[in-house]
Structure formats: structure tokens, C-alpha cells
N, C-alpha and C positions, 0 to 999 in steps of 0.2 A: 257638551257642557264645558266651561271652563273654568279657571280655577276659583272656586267657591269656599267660603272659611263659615266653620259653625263655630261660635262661643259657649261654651259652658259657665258660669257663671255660678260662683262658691252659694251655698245657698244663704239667705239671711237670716233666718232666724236663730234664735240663741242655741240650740242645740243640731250635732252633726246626726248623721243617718245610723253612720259606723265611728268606733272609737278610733280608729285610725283615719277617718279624714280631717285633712285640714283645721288646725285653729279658722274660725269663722269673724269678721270683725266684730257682730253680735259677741260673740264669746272673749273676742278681748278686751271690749267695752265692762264687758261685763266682772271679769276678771280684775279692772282697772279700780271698775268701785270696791273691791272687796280690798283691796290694797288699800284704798285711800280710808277705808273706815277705817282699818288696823291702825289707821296713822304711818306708815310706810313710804308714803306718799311726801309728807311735808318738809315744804321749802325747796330747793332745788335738786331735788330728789328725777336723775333721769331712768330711761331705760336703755340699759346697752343691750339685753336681750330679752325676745318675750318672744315661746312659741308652746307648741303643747308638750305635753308631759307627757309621752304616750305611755300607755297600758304594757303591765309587764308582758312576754308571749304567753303564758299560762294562763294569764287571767283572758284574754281574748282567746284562746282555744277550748278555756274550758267544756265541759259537757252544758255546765249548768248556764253557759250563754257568756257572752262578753262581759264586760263591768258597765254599770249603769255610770258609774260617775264619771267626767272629762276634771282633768288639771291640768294648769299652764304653770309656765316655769318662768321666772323672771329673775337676770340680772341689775340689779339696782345701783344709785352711784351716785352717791351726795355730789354735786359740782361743785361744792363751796369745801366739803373735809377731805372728799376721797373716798369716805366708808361706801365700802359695796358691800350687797348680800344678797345671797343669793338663795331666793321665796318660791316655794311649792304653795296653788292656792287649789281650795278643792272651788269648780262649781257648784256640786250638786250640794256641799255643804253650805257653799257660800262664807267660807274660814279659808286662812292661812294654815296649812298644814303642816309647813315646815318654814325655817327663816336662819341662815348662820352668815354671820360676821365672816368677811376673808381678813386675812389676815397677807396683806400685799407682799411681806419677806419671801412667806413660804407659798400660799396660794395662787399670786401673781397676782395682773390687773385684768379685771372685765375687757370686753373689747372697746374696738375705737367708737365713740359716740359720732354722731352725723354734726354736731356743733364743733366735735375737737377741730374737724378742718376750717373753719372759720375766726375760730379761737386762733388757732396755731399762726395764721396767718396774719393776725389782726396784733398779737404778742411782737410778732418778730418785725412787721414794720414800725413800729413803736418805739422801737430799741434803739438806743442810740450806738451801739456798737456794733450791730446788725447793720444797720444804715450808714455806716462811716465805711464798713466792707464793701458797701454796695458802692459808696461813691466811688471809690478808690480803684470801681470796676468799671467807673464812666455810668455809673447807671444813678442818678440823684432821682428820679418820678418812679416811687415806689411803688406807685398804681401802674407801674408797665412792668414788675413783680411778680411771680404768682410764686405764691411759696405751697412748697410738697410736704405736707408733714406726715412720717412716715413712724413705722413700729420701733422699739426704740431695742427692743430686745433684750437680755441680762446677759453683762460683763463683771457682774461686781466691782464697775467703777466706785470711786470712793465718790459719797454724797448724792448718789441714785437710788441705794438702798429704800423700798418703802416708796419711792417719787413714781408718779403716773407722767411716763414721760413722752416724748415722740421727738425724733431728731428730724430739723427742717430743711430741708434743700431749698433752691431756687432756682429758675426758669422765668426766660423772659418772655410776654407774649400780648403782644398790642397790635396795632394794624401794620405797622411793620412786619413784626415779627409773630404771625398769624397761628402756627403752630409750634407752641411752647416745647414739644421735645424734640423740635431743633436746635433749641438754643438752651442749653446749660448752664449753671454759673456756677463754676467747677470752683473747688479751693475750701468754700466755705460752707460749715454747717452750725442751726440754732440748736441746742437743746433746751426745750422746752416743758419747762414744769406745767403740766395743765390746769393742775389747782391753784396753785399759786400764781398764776397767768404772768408770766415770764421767765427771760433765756434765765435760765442756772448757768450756761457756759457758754461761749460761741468759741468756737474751731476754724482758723483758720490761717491752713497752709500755707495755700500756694496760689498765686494770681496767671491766668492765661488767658487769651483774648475768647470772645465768646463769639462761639459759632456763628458762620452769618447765611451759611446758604439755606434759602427757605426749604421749608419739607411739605410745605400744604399740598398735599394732593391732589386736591379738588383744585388749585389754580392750572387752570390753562396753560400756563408758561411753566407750570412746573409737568406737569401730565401729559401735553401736547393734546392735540384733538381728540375726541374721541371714536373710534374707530365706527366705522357705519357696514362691516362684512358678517357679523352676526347677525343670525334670521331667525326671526321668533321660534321659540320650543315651549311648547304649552302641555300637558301634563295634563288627562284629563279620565274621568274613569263616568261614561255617563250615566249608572246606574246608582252614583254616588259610593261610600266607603264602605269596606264590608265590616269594618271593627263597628262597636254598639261601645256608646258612653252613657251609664245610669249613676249621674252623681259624680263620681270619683272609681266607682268602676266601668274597668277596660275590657272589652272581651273579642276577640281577635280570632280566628281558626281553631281554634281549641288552648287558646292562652287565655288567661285570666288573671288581674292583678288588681291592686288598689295605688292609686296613685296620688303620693301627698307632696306637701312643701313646706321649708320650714327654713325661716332667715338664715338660721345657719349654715345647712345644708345643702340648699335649694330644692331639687328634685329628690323625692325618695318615693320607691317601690316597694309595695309591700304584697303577702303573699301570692306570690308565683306562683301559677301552676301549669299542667297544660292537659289537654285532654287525651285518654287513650283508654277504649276498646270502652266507652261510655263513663268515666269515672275519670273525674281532676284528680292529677299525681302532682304533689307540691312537690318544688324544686329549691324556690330561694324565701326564706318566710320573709328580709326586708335586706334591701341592695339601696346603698346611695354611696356618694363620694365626700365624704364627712371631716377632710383636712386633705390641705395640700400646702407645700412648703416650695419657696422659691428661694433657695440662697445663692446669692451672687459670687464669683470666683475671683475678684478682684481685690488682692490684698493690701490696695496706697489706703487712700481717704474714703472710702466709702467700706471698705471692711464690712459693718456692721448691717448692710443691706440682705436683710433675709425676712420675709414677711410668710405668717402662714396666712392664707387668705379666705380661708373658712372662720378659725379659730380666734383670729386678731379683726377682719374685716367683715362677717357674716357677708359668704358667697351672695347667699338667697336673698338679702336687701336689695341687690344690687341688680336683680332680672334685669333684662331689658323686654318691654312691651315691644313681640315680633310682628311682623306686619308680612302678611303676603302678599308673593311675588319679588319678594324682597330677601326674607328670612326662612320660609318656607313653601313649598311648592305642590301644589295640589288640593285635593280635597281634604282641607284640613276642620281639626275639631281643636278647639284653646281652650285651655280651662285659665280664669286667673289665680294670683295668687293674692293673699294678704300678708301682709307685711305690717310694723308699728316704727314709727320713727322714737325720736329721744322721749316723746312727752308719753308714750305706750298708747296714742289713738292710731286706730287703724289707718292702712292706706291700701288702696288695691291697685295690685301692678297688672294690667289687664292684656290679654292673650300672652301669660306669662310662661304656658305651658303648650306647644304645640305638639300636636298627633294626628300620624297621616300614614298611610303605607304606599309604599313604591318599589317598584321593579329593582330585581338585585341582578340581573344576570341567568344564567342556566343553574339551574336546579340540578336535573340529571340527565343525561342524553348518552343514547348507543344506539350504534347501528352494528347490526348483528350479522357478522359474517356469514353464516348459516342458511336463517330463515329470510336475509333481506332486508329484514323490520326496521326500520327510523324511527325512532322517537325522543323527541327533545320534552323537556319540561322545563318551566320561568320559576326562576326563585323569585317570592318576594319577601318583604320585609315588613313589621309592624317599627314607626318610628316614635321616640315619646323623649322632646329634647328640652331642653331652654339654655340659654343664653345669657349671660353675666359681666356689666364691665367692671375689671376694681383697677382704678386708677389707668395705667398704660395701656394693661394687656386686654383684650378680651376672649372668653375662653366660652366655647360651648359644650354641654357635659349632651350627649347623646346614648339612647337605650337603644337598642336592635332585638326582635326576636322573628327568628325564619320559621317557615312552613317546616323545618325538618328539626325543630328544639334545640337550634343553638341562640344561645343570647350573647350580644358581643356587648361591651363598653367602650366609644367613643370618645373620645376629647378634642376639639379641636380648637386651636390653640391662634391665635389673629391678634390687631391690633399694632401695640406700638412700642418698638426698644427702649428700653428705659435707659437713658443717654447720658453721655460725659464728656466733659472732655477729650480729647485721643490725647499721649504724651508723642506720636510721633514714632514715627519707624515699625517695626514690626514685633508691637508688644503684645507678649505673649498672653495676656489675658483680654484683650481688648479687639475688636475691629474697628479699623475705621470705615468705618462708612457715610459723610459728606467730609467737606476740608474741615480739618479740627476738630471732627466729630466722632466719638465712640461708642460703642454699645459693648459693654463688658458680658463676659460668658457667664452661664447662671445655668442652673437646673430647674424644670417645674417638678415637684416629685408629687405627685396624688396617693392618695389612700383610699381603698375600696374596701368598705366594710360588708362581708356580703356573712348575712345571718343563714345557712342553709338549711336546707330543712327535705333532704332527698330522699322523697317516699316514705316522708315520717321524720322523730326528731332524733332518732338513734345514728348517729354518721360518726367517719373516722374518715383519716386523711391517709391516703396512700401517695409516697414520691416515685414516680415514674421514672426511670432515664432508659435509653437505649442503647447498644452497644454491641460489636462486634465480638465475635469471639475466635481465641485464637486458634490455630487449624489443631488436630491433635486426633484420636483415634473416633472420637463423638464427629469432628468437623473435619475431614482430610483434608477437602479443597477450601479451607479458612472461609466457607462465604456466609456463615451461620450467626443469626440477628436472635438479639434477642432481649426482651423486657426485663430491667433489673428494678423491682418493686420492694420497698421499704413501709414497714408502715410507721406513720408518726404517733407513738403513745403517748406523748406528754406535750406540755404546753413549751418545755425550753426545747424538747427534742425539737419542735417544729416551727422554729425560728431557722429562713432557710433562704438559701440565693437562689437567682436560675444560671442555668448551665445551657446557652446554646448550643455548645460541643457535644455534648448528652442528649438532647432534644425534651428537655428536662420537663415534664409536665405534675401538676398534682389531681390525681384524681380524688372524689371526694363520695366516698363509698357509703351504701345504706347498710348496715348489721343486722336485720331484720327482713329486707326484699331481697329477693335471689328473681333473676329472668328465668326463662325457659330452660337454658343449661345449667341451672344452680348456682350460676355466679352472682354476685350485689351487682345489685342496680348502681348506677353512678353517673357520675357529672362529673366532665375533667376541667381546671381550671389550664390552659393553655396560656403562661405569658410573654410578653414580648423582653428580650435579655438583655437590656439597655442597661447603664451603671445603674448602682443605687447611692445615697448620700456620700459626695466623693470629701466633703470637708474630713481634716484630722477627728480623728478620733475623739480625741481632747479636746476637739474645742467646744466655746459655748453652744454654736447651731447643733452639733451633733447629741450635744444632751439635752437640748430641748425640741429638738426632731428623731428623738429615738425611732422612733416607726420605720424614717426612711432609709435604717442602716441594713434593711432586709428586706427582700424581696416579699417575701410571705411570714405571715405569721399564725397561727390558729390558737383559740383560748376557747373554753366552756362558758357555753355563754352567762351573760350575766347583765343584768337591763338594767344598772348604772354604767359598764362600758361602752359610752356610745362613741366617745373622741379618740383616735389614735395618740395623739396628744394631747390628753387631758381636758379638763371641762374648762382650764383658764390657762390660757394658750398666752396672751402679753403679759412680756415681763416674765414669763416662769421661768423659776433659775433651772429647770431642767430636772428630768427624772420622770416626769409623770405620762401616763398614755400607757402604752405598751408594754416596757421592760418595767412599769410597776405591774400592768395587771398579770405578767404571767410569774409575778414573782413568789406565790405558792404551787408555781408547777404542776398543776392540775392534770388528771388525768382525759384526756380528749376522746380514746378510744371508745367507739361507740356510745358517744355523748349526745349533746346538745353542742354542737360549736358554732362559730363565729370564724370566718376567714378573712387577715386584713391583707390585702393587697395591693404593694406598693411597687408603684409603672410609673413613669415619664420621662423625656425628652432632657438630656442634657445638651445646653444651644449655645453655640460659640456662631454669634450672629454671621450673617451673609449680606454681600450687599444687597441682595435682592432683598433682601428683609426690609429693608427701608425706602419710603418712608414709612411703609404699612406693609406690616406683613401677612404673605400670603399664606393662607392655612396649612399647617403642621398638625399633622394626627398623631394620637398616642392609644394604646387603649392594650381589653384583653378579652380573652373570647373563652366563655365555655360551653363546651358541646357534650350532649351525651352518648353516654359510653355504657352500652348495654345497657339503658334506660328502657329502650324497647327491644323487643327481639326482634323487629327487622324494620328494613329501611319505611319509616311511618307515613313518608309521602307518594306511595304509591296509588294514592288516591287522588291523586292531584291530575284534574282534567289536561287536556294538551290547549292549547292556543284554539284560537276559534280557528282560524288556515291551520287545518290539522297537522302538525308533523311528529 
């Protein structure tokens, strides 16, 4: 058999199966009229957001059954005033539930709407001051322009206060000059008031001649031939997949989860489990990667480049529809997704979820001195991914879970340097990589919200590190290892880095389940020890990326914190997310918690990175730890050629 793709297909009707699957476009049709009878709706009234409200955890676990009613959440956004607000609507009522005014000073601005980019662009060629820039750069056909308009952030410049704004760059790109981030037009930026649809200020430096050497990949003269020594490898399991799709649920070797999407978020996962000795043991009650922050390290003219791209851009708009053989490999199953553009009608981004399983390598293998015995075992993998471009980069967020109950987090990170000028010689925030061309260094930092829920909802966080101990009458020959465990009681106790010198893990304990030797059951979160948010302290990105100043965080939970950075992410002058919600110190110890976990790549480009770069992984892995009392995949058959 060979590589074959089943679609799932969100169901149509107005109501989901479970409260946590998917907004349906039945349901945001539907959602759409209840707004417009409110009058909520009238005159140029957009949508910058709309996806479900989901159910608090208590009400979905209750005894007495989930909640009958679904609600969608939308943010709203006169085009003409500015006024946003942000509306809870019940369905089953068929009302508005809830409805508040933002207040832009202190709440910030909704996200980018899908018309700003077209607005912004359409402003700044218009300008006569914008266009006097551009001649002065040789460039007069402002249709061979593309202008970037980008998050604008909060400086407390004087006269942005309150203004919905996006600062615009420019890039050339016409048949000449085929791909646009080769060619920069370094010096000059629009700010651009979006209500008021024009520049408030234009910026502009400094003039340098614009890159010329192409970056089109796909040109033969730039790529050279393409090679003909690669021999097909085809991927094939002819009995078809062993995972079962019912809906939105996943069920895998003894895993079990519900699997949703949500423009903001993209991909999220909701109750984990996985099976052992006939009885599902929840692990994680809902995993997604809910903010990520990119600030640029480059301190001339672009300073201000820091975009979060969940919070500011909704990740999950942006799926890409994957295609096999191309994007995925094997017997796969796609669920789509639904999405709303500005006017809040549905659109379905189709095979926007791919799921498949594939060979990971060796499981367990020994050959036993003694008895002679060989035996190898094949790890495999359940994979449950998608794919997102926002502007340059493209980023895929990946799930992992193995036959032996580990589940890892993937990122992988592609696409295209968001480019500048180079000034020349060896500057120390910048590469160059074509003549005159830079790619300044930047961070991707992500948040990993993972709601646990390990063998129950009673959990506490233990900090791990390991260490030697010095020799003395307990250790004579000094060679004595040993676990130094902390546990975290409170909410600011467990604001915390990692230590790769320590081997720093956090394990994340049940209060209530003990294994076979009396110990809690547990899941250890293992991360990788990469910086975390390297800007000053003091500056504006670090107070509105509070999240990414720590590696980990844990709070009690609470189902209005779902953003690491707040529910309005553009524009917020900073404070909100994180270091507000643990700002009554709550106690965590065998609570209900919430783990935010903050991982990624700090990238001082390469040339190999250009023109496209080649995939960069980030992620983090947690495995269990005394979960089961012995190794769980001894049941796992050997290969059909026994070994």
C-alpha cells in the first residue's frame, strides 16, 4: 500500500458532539446572528477574534455530565472609531452574555485584522512623504513596493497613546526582484494610524543602496540543477493506521486525547490519558502553545521589531492546508480546521491537522551476556502536527507521544530571515548573508501552557537538580550522586530557570497516587537550557513579554488564564499575563495547577540560513517518572524477522 491520506472533516451541524471540540462554522454562523440582533454588528464593525469559549475543567468533569450550553468569544473593532469589545455569546441561550469596552491606554489593541495589511499598504503609498523617500531610493513605480506592516508595540512615544497603530517597512519585489526579502529598503519607516488611515510620522534615517542579488530559490540560476541521486523512500504500513479517529477523538495504544483548534492557538490537546493495567490515567487535562514572542536584537532603526505571533497575529489563522508527500508522510488521517476572517463568516483551512505514526528508532534492546538472548524492540511514535506561516518565518508546532508514555513538544522553525540592510564589516548584531544584505539576531521564545492533571487533579511541583557530593566519612572515594529535590509551594516560589550544569528537571507529582513502593506517581517536565528573554530588564519587550523572563512558571489554575501574556497582547503597555496572575501568590501544593513553559532558540543567522532556512528544532519532553512500576512496553511484540 502506499502513501494514502484519510480527511476528517469538522462535522456540520450547529451543535459539537463534546464541549471541547472545535467551534463548527454552523456555530459561528450562528453566533454571528446573535451579535448582529444585539446590534454589535452595525456599520464597520470587524472581527479580530472569534473562537470558542471553552467550558471551565469542573464543569466538563463534573459527575452530573459536561455543560449542555457552547459559547464563543469574540473580539470586535469599529474600523471607523477603534472601539473594541470584547463579547461572550451563549448559543444555547441564543444572548450575549457578557460585552466590555477596552479601554486602548490600559487594555491595549485587539489583534491585527486581515484588511490592516492591505490598509497599511494602500496608506503609505498614497503619502506624499512616504513616496518622496522612496524616490530618493531610485524606486518612483510604487507598485514594485510591498510594504510590511508590522506590530507597532508600546514605547510611550508621545502621540501613540490610545492610536491603533503598525509601523511599515518596505521591500522591493516585481519580476526583477522576485523575492521580496532579498531586497530591503533599509532607512525608512511609516507609522501608520489604522483609523485614521494615514502615516502620523515617517522615519527616516538613513539611505543605502538596496540589495541586488536574487534570493529566489526556486530559480535555476540561483539553486543550480536539481540533483537526480535521491531514490524514492516510501513509508507504507499495509494494514493501514493503528490510531482510531471518532470525531475529534484520538486513540492510539493506550493514549487518548481530544484534539481541537483555535485561530489563536492553533493546535490544542485536551484530556491526556493513557492506559494501564485496563483503566485511563489522565496525564495532561489541555497542552497547547498559546504565545510566542520574537524580539529582534538589533539596536539602530528597527529597535522596535518584537512581534508575538499568537497574541498580535493569531497563530491558527494562518494554518497552512498540508498536502502529502509533501508535508507529511504516510498513512495519514487530517482533520480541518475553521477559522473567520474580518467579517466573522467561516472559512475552512482543509487538512489543517495532520496525524500519522512512524517509526522512532529502538525502543529497548539487550543482548544478555548469560542466557545469549537478543532482543531488540522499535519505538514508535503517535504524530499530531500543523503548520503555520506568519509573514517570513514558518513554524511547525508538533505533538509526540511513544509506546513507553513519553510525550515530547516539537517546533520546527523554516522559512525566511526577516532582512536589512548589513552596515558592513563585522557587526555584532547582524549577519551578512548576500552582498549588502543582513539578517539581524532575534529570539523565537514560545510558551507552553500545559494544564496537568496527574492521576487526578491534586499535583505539586518538585525542582530536581543533581549533584555530586563532596568525598567525607558518608562518601570516602568522593564518587557519591545524588537528587537534590525542592518542592515549589507557591506560585512566586516557582517562577524558576533551568540549570544545565544541575541537570535541572521539574517533576510534577500526584498528592493522592503513590506506585507500588509508596512513592507519587509523576511526570517530569525535562527542558532544554537555552537563554531565556535576553532584552534589559527595563525595557518595553521585557514588560510586555513578562513570561519569557523564566523558564518555568506554575499558577492554580484558573479558566480565565489561558495567555501567558494577557488576553490583548498589541499595544499593551506591559504588566499583564503571568507576573500579574501570580500576583496573589497562591498556594500550588497539591492543587490544581497549570505549568507555563518557556523554550526557544536564540538565532544569530548563518549563511546557510539563507535563502530559506533549513529546519531548526526547539522543544521539551516529559516522561514518566514512577507513573508505572515497571517498564510498560514489555508487551510490545519484536519485528515480524524476530530479533
Amino acid at each position: 500500500m502506499t502513501d494514502a491520506a484519510l480527511r476528517v472533516a469538522q462535522a456540520p451541524g450547529p451543535a459539537s458532539a463534546h464541549p471541547l471540540d472545535p467551534a463548527s462554522a454552523a456555530e459561528f454562523e450562528a453566533g454571528r446572528r446573535i451579535l448582529a440582533a444585539a446590534g454589535l454588528l452595525a456599520g464597520p464593525v470587524r472581527f479580530a477574534y472569534y473562537g470558542l469559549e471553552e467550558p471551565a475543567k469542573e464543569e466538563v468533569l463534573s459527575p452530573a455530565g459536561p455543560p449542555a450550553g457552547r459559547r464563543l468569544r469574540a473580539f470586535l473593532i469599529d474600523a471607523s472609531s477603534g472601539e473594541s469589545t470584547d463579547v461572550v455569546v451563549s448559543l444555547a441561550q441564543g444572548a450575549v452574555v457578557s460585552a466590555r469596552t477596552l479601554d486602548p491606554r490600559t487594555d491595549g489593541q485587539v489583534p491585527i485584522l486581515d484588511q490592516d495589511f492591505a490598509v497599511a499598504e494602500e496608506v503609505v503609498r498614497a503619502d506624499p512623504g512616504w513616496r518622496e523617500a522612496m524616490a530618493r531610493r531610485g524606486l518612483t513605480d510604487v507598485t514594485r513596493i510591498r510594504a510590511c506592516p508590522l506590530t507597532a508595540g508600546s514605547f510611550g512615544f508621545p502621540g501613540e497613546e490610545g492610536r491603533r497603530l503598525v509601523r511599515v517597512l518596505a521591500f522591493v519585489h516585481d519580476d526583477e526582484h522576485g523575492y521580496a526579502w532579498a531586497h530591503p529598503v533599509d532607512g525608512v519607516a511609516a507609522y501608520v494610524d489604522l483609523i485614521e488611515r494615514r502615516v502620523i510620522e515617517l522615519v527616516d534615517e538613513f539611505e543605502v543602496p538596496l540589495p541586488q542579488e536574487s534570493g529566489d530559490y526556486d530559480d535555476p540560476e540561483v539553486r543550480g540543477p536539481h540533483r537526480t541521486t535521491l531514490r524514492p523512500l516510501e513509508i507504507t504500513q499495509p494494514e493501514g493506521p493503528s490510531f482510531t479517529l471518532d470525531g475529534h477523538l484520538l486513540r492510539w495504544e493506550g493514549w487518548s486525547m481530544r484534539i481541537g483548534f483555535d485561530a489563536r492557538e492553533g493546535l490544542t490537546l485536551h484530556q491526556i490519558s493513557i492506559g494501564d493495567g485496563g483503566r485511563d490515567r489522565p496525564v495532561v487535562y489541555r497542552a497547547s502553545i498559546p504565545e510566542m514572542v520574537v524580539p529582534y536584537g538589533d539596536p539602530r532603526f528597527r529597535y522596535w521589531q518584537t512581534y508575538f505571533d499568537s497574541g498580535e497575529y493569531l497563530v491558527g489563522k494562518w494554518a497552512n492546508s498540508l498536502e502529502l508527500g509533501c508535508d507529511c508522510l504516510g498513512e495519514i488521517a487530517y482533520l480541518d480546521a475553521t477559522v473567520t476572517g474580518d467579517s466573522g463568516e467561516p472559512r475552512t483551512i482543509h487538512n489543517a491537522i495532520c496525524i500519522h505514526e512512524e517509526d522512532s528508532g529502538i525502543l529497548w534492546k539487550h543482548t544478555d551476556i548469560f542466557s545469549g538472548s537478543a532482543q531488540s524492540r522499535r519505538q514508535r511514535r503517535l504524530v499530531v502536527s500543523f503548520f503555520a506561516t506568519i509573514g517570513n518565518y514558518d513554524y511547525g508546532f508538533y505533538w509526540y507521544f511513544y509506546l513507553d508514555g513519553t510525550i515530547e513538544c516539537e517546533i520546527k522553525l523554516t522559512g525566511a530571515l526577516f532582512t536589512a540592510a548589513h552596515p558592513g564589516g563585522n557587526h555584532p548584531h547582524s549577519t551578512e548573508v548576500a552582498p549588502g544584505l543582513g539578517a539581524p539576531a532575534h529570539q523565537h521564545l514560545f510558551s507552553a501552557r500545559l494544564d496537568m492533571d496527574v492521576d487526578g487533579l491534586a499535583n505539586a511541583v518538585d525542582e530536581v537538580d543533581v549533584a555530586g557530593l563532596p568525598a567525607g566519612p558518608a562518601n570516602p572515594y568522593g564518587n557519591a550522586l545524588v537528587q537534590q529535590v525542592t518542592r515549589l509551594r507557591t506560585e512566586s516560589q516557582a517562577t524558576r530557570r533551568a540549570d544545565g550544569s544541575r541537570g535541572r528537571t521539574w517533576r510534577v507529582v500526584s498528592t493522592e497516587r503513590a506506585n507500588r513502593f509508596g512513592h507519587p506517581v509523576s511526570y517530569t517536565l525535562y527542558p532544554e537550557a537555552a537563554p531565556v528573554l535576553l532584552a534589559d530588564a527595563g525595557s518595553p519587550v521585557a514588560a510586555r513579554a513578562g513570561f519569557a523572563r523564566q523558564h518555568l512558571w506554575v499558577t492554580r489554575y484558573d479558566p480565565a488564564q489561558r495567555y501567558p501574556a494577557g488576553d490583548f497582547v498589541n499595544q499593551h503597555p506591559g504588566g499583564a499575563g503571568l507576573p500579574d496572575f501570580i500576583s496573589g501568590d497562591r498556594d500550588i501544593d497539591g492543587a490544581d495547577i497549570v505549568l507555563w513553559h518557556t523554550f526557544g532558540p536564540t538565532h544569530f543567522p548563518r549563511l546557510e540560513d539563507w535563502p530559506v532556512m533549513p529546519v531548526a528544532r526547539c522543544g521539551f519532553t516529559l516522561k514518566p517518572t514512577g507513573f508505572f512500576d515497571r517498564n510498560p512496553t514489555l508487551d510490545v511484540p519484536p519485528p515480524p524477522h524476530h530479533c
